[in-house]
TIMIVEX-420228 format. One record per residue (C-alpha): x, y, z; residue in three letters; residue number from 1. Coordinates in Angstrom, 3 decimals, decimal comma, always signed. Example, Ala and Ser with C-alpha at 12.3 -4.5 7.8 and 13.67 -1.06 7.14 Angstrom:
# TIMIVEX-420228
<node px="+12,300" py="-4,500" pz="+7,800" aa="ALA" i="1"/>
<node px="+13,670" py="-1,060" pz="+7,140" aa="SER" i="2"/>
# end
This chain:
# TIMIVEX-420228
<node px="-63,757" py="+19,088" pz="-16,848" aa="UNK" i="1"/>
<node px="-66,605" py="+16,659" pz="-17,208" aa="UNK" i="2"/>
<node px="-66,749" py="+13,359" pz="-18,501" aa="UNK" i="3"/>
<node px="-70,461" py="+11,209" pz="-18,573" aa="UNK" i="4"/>
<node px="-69,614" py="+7,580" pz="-19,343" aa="UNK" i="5"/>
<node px="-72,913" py="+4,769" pz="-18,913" aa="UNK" i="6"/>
<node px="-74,444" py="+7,821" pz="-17,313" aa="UNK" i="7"/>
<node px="-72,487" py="+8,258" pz="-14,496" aa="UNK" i="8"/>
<node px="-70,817" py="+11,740" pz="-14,638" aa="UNK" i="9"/>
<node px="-66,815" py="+12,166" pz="-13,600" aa="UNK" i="10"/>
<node px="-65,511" py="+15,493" pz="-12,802" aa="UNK" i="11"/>
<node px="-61,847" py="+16,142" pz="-12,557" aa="UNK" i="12"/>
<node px="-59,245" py="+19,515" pz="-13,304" aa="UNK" i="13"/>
<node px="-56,383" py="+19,399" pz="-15,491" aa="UNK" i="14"/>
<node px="-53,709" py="+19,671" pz="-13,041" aa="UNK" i="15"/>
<node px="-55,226" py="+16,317" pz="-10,713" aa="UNK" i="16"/>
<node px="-55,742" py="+14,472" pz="-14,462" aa="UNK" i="17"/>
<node px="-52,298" py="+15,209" pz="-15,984" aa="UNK" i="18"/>
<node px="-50,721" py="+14,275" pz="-12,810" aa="UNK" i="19"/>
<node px="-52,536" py="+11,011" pz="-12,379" aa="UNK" i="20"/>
<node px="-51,535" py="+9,909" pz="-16,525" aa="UNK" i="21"/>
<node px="-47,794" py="+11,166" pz="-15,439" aa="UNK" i="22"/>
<node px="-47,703" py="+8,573" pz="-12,311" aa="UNK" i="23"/>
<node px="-49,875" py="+6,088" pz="-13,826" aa="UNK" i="24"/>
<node px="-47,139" py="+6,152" pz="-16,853" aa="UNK" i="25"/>
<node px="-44,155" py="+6,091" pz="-14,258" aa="UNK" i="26"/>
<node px="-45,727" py="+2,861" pz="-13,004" aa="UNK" i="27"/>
<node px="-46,364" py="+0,859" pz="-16,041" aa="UNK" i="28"/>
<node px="-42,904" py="+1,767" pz="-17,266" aa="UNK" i="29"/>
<node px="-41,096" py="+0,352" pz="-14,365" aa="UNK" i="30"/>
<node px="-43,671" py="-2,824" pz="-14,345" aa="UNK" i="31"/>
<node px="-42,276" py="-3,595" pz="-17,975" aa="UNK" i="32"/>
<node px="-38,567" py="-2,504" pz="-16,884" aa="UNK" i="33"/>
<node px="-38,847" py="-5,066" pz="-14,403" aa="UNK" i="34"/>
<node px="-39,996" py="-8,015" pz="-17,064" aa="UNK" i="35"/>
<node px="-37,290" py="-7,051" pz="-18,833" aa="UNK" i="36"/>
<node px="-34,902" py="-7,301" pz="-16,236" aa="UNK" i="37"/>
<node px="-36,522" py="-10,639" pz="-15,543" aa="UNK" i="38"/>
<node px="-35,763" py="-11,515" pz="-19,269" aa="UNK" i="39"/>
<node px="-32,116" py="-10,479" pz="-19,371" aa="UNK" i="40"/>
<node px="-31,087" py="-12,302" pz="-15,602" aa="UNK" i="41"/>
<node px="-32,638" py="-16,152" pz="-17,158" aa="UNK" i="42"/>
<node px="-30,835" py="-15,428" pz="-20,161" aa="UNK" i="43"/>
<node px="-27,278" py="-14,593" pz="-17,566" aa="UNK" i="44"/>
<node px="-28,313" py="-17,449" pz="-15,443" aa="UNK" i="45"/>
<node px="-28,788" py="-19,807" pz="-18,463" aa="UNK" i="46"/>
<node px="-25,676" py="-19,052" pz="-20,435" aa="UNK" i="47"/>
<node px="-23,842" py="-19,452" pz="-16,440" aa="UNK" i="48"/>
<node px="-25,492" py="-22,823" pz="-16,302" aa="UNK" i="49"/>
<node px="-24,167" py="-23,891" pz="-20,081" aa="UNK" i="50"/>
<node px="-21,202" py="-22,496" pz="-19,523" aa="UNK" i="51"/>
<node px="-20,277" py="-24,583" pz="-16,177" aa="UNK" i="52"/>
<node px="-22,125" py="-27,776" pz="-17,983" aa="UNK" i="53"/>
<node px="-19,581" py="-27,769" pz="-20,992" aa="UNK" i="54"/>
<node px="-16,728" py="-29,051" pz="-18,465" aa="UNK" i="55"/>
<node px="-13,326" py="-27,960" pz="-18,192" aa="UNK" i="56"/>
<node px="-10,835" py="-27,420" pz="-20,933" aa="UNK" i="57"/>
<node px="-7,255" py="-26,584" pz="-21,467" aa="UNK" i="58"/>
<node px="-6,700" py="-22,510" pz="-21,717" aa="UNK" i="59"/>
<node px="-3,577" py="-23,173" pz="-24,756" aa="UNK" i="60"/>
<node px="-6,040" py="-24,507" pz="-26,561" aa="UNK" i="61"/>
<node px="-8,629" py="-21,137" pz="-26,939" aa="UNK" i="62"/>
<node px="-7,956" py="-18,641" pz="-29,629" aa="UNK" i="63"/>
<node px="-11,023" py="-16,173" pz="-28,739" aa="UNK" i="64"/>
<node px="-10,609" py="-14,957" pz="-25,045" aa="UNK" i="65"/>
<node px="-14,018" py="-12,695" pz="-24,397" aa="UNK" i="66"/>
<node px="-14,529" py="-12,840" pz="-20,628" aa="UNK" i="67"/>
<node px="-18,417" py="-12,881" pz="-21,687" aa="UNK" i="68"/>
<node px="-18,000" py="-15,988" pz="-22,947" aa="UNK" i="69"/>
<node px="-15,823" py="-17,539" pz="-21,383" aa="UNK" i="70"/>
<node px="-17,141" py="-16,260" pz="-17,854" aa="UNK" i="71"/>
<node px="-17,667" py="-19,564" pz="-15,266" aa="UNK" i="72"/>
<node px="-16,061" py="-21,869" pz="-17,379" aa="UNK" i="73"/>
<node px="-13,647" py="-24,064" pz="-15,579" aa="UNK" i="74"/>
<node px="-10,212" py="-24,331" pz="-16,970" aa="UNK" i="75"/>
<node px="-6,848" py="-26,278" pz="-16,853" aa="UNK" i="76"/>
<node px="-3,508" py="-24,713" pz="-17,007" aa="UNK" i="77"/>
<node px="+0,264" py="-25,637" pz="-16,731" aa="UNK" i="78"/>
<node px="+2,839" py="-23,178" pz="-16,197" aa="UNK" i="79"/>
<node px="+4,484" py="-21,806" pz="-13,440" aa="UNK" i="80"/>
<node px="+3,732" py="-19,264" pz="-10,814" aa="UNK" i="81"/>
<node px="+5,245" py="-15,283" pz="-10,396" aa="UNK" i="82"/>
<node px="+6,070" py="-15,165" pz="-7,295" aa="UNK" i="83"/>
<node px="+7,869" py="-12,222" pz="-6,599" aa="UNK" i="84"/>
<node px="+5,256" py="-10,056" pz="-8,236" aa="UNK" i="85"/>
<node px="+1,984" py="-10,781" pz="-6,798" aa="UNK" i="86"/>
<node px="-0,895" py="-7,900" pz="-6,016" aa="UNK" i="87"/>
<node px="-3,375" py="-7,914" pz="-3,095" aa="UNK" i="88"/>
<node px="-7,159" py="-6,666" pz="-4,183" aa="UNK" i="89"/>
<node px="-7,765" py="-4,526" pz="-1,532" aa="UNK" i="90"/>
<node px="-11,257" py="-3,735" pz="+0,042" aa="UNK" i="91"/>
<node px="-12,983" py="-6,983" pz="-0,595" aa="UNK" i="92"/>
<node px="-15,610" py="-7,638" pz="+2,648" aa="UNK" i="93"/>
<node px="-16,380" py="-11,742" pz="+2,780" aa="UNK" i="94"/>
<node px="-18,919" py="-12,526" pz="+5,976" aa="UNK" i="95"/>
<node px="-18,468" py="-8,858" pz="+7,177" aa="UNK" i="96"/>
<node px="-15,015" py="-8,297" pz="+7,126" aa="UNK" i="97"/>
<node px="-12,351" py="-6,605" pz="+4,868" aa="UNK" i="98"/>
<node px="-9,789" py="-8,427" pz="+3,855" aa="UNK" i="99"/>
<node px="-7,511" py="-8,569" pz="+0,108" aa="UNK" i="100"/>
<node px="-8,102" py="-11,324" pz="-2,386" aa="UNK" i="101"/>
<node px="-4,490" py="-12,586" pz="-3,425" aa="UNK" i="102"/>
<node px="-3,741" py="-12,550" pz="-7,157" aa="UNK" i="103"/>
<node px="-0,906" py="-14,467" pz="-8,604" aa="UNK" i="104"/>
<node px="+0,710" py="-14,150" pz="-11,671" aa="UNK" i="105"/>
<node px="+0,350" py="-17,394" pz="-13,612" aa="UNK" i="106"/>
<node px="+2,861" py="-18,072" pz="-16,806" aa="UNK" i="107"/>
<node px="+1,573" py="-20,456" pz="-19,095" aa="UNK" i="108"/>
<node px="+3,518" py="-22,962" pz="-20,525" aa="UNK" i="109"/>
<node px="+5,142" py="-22,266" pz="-24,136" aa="UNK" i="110"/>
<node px="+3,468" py="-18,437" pz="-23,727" aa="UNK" i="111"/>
<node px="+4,579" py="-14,939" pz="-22,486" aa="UNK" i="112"/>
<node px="+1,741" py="-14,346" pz="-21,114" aa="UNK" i="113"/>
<node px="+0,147" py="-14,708" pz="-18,058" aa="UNK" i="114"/>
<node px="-3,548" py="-15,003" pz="-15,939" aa="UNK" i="115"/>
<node px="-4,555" py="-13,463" pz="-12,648" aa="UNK" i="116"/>
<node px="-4,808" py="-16,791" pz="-10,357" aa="UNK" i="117"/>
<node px="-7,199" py="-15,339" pz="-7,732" aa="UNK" i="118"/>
<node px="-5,918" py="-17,747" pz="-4,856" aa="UNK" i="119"/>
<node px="-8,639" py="-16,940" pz="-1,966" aa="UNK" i="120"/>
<node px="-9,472" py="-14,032" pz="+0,805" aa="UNK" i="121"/>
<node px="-6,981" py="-13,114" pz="+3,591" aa="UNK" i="122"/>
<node px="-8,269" py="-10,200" pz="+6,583" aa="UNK" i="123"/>
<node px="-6,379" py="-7,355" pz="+7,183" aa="UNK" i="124"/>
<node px="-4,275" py="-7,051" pz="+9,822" aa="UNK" i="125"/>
<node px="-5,141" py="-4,806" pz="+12,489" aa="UNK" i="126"/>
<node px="-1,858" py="-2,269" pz="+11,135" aa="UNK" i="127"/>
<node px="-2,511" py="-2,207" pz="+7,558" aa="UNK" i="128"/>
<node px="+1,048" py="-1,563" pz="+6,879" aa="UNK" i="129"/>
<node px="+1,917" py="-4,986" pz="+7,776" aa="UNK" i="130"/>
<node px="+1,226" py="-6,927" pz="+4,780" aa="UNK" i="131"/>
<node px="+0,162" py="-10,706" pz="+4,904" aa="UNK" i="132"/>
<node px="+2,503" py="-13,604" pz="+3,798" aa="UNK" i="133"/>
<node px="+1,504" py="-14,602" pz="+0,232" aa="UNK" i="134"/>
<node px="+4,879" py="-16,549" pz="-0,638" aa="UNK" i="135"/>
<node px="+4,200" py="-19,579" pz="-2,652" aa="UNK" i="136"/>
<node px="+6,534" py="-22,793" pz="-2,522" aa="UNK" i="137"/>
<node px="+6,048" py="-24,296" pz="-5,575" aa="UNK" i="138"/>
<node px="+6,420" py="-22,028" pz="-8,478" aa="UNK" i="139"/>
<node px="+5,646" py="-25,101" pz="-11,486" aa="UNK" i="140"/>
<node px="+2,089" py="-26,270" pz="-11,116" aa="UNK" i="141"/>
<node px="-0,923" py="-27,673" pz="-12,934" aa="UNK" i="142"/>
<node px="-3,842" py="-25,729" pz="-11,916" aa="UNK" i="143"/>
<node px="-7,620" py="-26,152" pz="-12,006" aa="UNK" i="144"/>
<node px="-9,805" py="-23,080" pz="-11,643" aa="UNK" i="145"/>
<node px="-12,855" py="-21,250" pz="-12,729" aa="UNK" i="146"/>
<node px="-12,537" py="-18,316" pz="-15,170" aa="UNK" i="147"/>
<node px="-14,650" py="-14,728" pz="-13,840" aa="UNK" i="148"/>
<node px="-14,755" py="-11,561" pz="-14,536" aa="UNK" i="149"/>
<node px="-11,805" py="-9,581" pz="-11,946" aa="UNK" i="150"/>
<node px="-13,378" py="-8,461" pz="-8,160" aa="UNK" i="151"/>
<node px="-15,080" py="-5,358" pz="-8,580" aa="UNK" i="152"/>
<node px="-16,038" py="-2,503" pz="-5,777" aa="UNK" i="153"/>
<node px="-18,688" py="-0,195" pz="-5,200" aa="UNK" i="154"/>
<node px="-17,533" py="+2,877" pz="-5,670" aa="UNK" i="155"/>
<node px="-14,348" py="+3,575" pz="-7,800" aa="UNK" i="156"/>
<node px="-12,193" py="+6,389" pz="-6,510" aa="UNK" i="157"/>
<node px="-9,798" py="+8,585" pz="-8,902" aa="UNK" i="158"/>
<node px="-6,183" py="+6,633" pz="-8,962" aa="UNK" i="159"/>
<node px="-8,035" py="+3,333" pz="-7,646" aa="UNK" i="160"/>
<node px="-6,252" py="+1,414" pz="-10,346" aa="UNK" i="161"/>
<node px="-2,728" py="+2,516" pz="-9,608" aa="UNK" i="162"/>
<node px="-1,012" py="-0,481" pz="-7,442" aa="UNK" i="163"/>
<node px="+1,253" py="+0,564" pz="-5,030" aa="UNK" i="164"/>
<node px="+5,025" py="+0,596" pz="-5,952" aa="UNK" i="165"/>
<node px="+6,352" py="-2,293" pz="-3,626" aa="UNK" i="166"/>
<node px="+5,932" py="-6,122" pz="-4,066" aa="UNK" i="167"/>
<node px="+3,537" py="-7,538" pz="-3,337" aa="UNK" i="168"/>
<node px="+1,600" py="-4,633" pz="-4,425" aa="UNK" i="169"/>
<node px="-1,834" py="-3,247" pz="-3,163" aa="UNK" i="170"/>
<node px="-4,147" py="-2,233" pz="-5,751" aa="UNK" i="171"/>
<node px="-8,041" py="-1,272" pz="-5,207" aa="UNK" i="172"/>
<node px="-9,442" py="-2,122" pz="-8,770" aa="UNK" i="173"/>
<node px="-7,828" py="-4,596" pz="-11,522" aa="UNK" i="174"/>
<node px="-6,529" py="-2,408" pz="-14,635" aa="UNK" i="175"/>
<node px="-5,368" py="-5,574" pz="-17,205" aa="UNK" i="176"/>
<node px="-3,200" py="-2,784" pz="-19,254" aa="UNK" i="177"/>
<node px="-1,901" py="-0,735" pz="-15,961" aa="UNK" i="178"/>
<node px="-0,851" py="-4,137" pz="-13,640" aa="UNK" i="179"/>
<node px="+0,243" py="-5,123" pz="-17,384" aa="UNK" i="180"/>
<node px="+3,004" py="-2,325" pz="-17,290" aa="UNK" i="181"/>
<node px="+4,047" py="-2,804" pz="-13,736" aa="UNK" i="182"/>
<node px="+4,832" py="-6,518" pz="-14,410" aa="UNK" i="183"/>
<node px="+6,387" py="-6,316" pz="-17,604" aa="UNK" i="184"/>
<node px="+4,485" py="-8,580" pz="-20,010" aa="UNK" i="185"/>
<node px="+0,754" py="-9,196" pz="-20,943" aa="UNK" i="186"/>
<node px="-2,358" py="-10,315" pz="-18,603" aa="UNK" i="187"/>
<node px="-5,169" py="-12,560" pz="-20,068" aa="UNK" i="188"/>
<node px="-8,151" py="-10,366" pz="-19,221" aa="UNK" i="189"/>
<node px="-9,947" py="-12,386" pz="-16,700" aa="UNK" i="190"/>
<node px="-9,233" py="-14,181" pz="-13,435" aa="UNK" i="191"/>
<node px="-9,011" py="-17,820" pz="-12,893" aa="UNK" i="192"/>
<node px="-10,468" py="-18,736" pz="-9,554" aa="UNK" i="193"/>
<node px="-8,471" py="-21,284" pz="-7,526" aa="UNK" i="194"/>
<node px="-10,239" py="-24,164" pz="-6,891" aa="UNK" i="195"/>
<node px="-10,830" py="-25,251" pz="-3,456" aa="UNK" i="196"/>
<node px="-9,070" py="-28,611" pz="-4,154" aa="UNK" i="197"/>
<node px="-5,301" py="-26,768" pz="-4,797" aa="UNK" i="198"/>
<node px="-2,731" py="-26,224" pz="-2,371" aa="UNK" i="199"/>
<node px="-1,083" py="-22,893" pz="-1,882" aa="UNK" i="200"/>
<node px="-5,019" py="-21,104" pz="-1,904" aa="UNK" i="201"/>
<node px="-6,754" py="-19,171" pz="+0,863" aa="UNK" i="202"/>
<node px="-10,420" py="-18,996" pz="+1,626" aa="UNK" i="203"/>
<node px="-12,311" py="-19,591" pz="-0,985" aa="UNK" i="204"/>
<node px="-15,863" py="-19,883" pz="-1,591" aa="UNK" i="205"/>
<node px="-16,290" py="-18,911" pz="-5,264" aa="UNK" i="206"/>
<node px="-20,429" py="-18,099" pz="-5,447" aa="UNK" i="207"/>
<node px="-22,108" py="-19,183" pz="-8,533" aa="UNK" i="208"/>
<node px="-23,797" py="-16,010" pz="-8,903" aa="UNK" i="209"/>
<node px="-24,984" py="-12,699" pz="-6,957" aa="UNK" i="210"/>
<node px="-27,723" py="-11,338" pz="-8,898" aa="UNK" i="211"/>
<node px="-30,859" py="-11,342" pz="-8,414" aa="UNK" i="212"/>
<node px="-33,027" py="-14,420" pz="-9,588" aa="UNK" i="213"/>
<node px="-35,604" py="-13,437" pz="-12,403" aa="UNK" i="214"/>
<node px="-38,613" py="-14,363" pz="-10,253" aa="UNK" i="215"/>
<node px="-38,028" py="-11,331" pz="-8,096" aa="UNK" i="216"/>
<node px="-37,740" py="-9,061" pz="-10,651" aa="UNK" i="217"/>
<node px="-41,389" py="-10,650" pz="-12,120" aa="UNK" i="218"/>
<node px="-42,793" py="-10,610" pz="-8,323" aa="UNK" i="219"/>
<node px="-41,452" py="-6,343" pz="-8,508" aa="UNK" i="220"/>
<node px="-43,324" py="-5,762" pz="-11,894" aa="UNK" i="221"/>
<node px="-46,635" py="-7,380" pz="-10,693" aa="UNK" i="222"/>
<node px="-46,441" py="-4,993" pz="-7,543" aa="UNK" i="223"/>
<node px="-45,843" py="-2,330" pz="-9,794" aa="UNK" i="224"/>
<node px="-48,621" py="-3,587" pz="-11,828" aa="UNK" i="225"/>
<node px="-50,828" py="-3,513" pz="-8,934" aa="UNK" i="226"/>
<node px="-49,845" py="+0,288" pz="-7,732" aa="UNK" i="227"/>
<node px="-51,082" py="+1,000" pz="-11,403" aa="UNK" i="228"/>
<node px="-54,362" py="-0,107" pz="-11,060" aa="UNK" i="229"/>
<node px="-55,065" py="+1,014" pz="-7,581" aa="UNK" i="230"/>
<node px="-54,117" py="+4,469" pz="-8,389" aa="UNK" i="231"/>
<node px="-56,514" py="+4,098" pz="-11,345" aa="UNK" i="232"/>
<node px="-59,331" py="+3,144" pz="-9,230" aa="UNK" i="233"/>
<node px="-58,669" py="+5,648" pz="-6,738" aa="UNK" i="234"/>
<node px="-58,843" py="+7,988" pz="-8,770" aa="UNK" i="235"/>
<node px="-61,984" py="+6,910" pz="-10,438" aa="UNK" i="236"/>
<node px="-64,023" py="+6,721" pz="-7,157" aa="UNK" i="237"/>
<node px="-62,587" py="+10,491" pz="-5,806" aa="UNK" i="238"/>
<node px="-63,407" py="+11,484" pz="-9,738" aa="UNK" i="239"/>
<node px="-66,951" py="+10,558" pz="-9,318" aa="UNK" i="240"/>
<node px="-67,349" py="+11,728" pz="-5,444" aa="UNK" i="241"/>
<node px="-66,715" py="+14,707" pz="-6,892" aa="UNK" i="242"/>
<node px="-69,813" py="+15,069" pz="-8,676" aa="UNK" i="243"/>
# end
């Protein structure tokens, strides 16, 4: 096929000029998949940012619990702790090592219901049958903590929400309704984050966020961008070499 544009003649087949508008379409899709990505991790970061800026509040006092919304708020609660019926998050690597996050049952006062306290990161011990000392001293407590969304892992095996039978039990993903059943009455569905300023807490560095900042995902979409119009060009110049 021929093509004469400002009198300068282009000669390409059908095969090289369908593949070029398939690749050139491949790229300009994920250029504006990656603005939009931009688009969607401001508006994360900003709610995260209004969300810690609205202060703390008492957890009694909410009648809407979304995690969505409620997600980095810090929080106030009085009750008292479960001790005897406390799970270990298993699989959860901090600075290169695997370890269990220790979560607490946490009854609030007046309520039969509890929340997850996620008090901090303990290693495994080199037998993993031996598990770690969580017991707790004082059971009544005022806590202070930051409500999240529960620890998550990268790939979820079949039965990975089933906790183990014994106390304290191991448990490889957080199922609200399933660790519901084993304890006997209902979970709030989110985790409140120990703060670092609490007794009775393990190692805790609660990060503010892990994704990645919108500027990277603008910086992707421009190289994107960019492979777009070099193929284009490239293309051009062979198209007319080929004359």
């Amino acid at each position: 096929m021929k093509i004469a544009v400002a009198g300068i003649s282009f000669k390409f087949n059908l095969i090289s000029g369908g593949l070029f508008l398939a690749v050139l379409s491949l790229l300009i899709s994920l250029g504006f998949w990656q603005l939009g990505r931009a688009d969607e991790k401001k508006i994360f970061l900003d709610q995260q940012e209004l969300a810690i800026d609205k202060g703390s509040f008492n957890l009694l006092s909410l009648i809407d619990y979304d995690p969505k919304k409620l997600r980095y708020r810090r929080t106030e609660i009085t009750g008292e702790y479960d001790p005897n019926h406390q799970y270990l998050i298993d699989n959860q690597i901090v600075n290169g090592r695997a370890g269990y996050f220790v979560m607490t049952p946490f009854i609030l006062k007046g309520m039969k219901k509890a929340v997850l306290i996620n008090r901090g990161w303990l290693p495994l011990n080199k037998d993993r049958r031996v598990l770690p000392d969580i017991s707790i001293k004082t059971k009544k407590n005022r806590l202070i903590g930051r409500i999240n969304n529960f620890p998550v892992v990268g790939i979820k095996l079949t039965g990975a929400e089933i906790p183990t039978k014994s106390w304290p039990s191991v448990v490889q993903v957080v199922d609200v309704d399933v660790l519901s059943t084993k304890l006997g009455y209902p979970l709030f569905p989110f985790q409140v984050e120990l703060d670092s300023t609490m007794r009775e807490g393990y190692a805790r560095d609660w990060k503010r966020n892990t994704v990645m900042p919108p500027e990277k995902h603008i910086a992707y979409a421009v190289q994107w961008f960019g492979l777009a119009i070099t193929l284009t060009i490239l293309f051009i110049s062979f198209s007319r070499k080929s004359k």
